[in-house]
C-alpha positions as a Python dict, from the first residue, in 0.01 Angstrom:
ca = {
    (1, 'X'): (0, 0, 0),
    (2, 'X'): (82, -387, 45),
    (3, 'X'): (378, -485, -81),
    (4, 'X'): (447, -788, -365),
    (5, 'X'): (571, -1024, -131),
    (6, 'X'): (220, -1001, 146),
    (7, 'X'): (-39, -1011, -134),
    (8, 'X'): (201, -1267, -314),
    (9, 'X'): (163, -1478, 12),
    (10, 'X'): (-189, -1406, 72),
    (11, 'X'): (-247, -1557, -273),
    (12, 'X'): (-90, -1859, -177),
    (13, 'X'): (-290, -1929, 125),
    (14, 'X'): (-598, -1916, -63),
    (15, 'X'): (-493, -2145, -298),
    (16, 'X'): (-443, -2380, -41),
    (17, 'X'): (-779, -2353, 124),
    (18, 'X'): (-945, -2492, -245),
    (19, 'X'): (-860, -2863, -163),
    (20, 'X'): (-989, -2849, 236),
    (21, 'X'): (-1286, -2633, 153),
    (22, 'X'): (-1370, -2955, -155),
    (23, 'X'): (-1319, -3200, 123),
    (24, 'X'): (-1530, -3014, 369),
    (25, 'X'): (-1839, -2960, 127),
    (26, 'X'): (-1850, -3368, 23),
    (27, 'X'): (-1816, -3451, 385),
    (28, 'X'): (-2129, -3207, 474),
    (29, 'X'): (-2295, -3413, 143),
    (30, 'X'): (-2251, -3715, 317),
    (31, 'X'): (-2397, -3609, 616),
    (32, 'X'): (-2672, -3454, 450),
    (33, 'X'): (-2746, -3820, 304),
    (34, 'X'): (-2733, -3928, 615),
    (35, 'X'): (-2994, -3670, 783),
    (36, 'X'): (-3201, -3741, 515),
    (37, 'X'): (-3180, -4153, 590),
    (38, 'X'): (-3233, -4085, 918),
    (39, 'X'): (-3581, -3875, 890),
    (40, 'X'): (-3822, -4166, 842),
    (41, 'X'): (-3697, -4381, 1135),
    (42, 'X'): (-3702, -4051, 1361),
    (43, 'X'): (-4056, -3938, 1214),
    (44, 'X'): (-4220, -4307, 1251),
    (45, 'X'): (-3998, -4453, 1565),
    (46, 'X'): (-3798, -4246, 1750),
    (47, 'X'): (-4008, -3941, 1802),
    (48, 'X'): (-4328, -4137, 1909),
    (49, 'X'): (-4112, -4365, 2133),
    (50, 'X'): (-4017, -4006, 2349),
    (51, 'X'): (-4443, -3975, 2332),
    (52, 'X'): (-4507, -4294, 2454),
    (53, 'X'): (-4244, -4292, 2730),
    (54, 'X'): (-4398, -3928, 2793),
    (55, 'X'): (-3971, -3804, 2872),
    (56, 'X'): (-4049, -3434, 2708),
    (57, 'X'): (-3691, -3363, 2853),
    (58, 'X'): (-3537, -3619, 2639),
    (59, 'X'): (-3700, -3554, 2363),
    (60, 'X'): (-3618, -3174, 2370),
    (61, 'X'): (-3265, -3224, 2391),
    (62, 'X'): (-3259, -3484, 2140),
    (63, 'X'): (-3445, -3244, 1935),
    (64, 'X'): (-3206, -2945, 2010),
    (65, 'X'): (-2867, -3194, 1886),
    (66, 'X'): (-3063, -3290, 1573),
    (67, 'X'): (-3204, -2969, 1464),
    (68, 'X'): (-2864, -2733, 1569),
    (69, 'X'): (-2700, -3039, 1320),
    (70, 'X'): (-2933, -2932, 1003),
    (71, 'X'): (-2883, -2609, 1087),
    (72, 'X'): (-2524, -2670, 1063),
    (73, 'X'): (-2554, -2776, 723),
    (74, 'X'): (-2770, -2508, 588),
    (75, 'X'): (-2581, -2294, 713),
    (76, 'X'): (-2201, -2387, 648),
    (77, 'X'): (-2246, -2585, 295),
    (78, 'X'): (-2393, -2284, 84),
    (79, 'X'): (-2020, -2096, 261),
    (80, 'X'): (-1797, -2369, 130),
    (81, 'X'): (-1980, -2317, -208),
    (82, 'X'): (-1911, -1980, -251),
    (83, 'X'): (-1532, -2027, -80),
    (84, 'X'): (-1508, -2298, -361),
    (85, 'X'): (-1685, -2097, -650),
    (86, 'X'): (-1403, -1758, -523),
    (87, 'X'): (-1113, -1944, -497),
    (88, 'X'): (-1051, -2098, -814),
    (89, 'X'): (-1155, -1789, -984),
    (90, 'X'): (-868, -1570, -922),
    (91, 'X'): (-619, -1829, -1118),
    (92, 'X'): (-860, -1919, -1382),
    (93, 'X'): (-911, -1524, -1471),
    (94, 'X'): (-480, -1517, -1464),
    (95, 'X'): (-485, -1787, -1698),
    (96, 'X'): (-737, -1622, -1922),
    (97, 'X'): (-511, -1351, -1924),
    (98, 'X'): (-206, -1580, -1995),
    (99, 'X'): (-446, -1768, -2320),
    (100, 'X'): (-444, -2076, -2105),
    (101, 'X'): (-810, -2153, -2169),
    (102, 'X'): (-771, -2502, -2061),
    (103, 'X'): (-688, -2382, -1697),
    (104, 'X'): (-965, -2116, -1722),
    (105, 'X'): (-1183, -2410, -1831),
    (106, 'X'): (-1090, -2648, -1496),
    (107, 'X'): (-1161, -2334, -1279),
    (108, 'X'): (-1459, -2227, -1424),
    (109, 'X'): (-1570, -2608, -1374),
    (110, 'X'): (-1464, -2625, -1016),
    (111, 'X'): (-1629, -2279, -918),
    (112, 'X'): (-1944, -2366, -1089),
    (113, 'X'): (-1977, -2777, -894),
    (114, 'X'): (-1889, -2629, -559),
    (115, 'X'): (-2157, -2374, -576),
    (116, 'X'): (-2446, -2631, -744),
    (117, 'X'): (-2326, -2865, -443),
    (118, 'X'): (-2325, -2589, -214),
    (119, 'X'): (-2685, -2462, -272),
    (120, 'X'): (-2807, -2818, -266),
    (121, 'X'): (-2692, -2955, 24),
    (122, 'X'): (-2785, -2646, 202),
    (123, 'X'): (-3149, -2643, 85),
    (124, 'X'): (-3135, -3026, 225),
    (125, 'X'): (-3051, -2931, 568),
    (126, 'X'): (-3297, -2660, 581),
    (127, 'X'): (-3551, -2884, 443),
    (128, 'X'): (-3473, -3127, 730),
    (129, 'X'): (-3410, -2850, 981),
    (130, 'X'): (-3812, -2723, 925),
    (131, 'X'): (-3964, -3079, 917),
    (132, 'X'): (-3748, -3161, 1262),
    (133, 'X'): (-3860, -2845, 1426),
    (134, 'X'): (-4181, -2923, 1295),
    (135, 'X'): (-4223, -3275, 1431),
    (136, 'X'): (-4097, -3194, 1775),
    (137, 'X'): (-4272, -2912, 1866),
    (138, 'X'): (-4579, -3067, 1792),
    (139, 'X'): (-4427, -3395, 1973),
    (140, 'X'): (-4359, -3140, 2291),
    (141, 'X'): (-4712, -2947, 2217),
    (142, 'X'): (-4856, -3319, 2249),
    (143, 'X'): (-4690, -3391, 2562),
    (144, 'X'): (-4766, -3095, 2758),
    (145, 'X'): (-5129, -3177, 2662),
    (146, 'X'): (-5147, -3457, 2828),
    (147, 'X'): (-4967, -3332, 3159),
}
């Protein structure tokens, strides 16, 4: 069985993984808002530049960078969203227990804005992940028609 002082210490490690997990999550928002700002100009511009200048290497490892990057966010931002919901749940449920409803009330608030955040900004990079793939494999479908 694990003694006082380990799970005592595990507990503390955890704690400290809420504020890094927070900070992690808005910067993967940011992105996102980014990716998104970027879609047009790529859709419009960038991808029918690589057609023109008929440089399908380019444009496939352009389009492997971009697409591995909204997979990144699909992926990771629905994980800090759940880290974020977990974590400040095992403190608010000890402060339930202790009547400190106000602390119960922050957690509760904390678990339930990192895992609205979380779901969004995932479903944005996915969204963006299927229109890239999308877009350049009809880009590279298009250029190996014409060789």
């Amino acid at each position: 069985m694990m003694s006082s002082y380990s799970i005592g210490l595990m507990h503390q490690l955890v704690a400290l993984l809420l504020e890094p997990v927070i900070w992690g999550l808005l910067a993967l928002t940011a992105l996102a808002v980014v990716e998104l700002g970027m879609l047009p100009a790529e859709r419009y511009k960038g991808i029918p530049r690589f057609i023109k200048q008929k440089n399908a290497e380019s444009l496939e490892v352009i389009a492997i960078k971009r697409i591995e990057r909204s997979d990144f966010i699909a992926r990771i931002a629905p994980m800090l969203g759940l880290m974020g919901t977990l974590i400040p749940l095992g403190p608010g449920l000890s402060a339930l227990g202790n009547g400190e409803l106000d602390i119960l009330t922050t957690a509760m608030s904390v678990a339930f804005d990192t895992t609205v955040l979380g779901l969004l900004v995932g479903v944005v990079g996915f969204v963006i992940g299927r229109l890239r793939r999308r877009w350049y494999d009809q880009a590279l479908t298009q250029l190996e028609a014409r060789s």
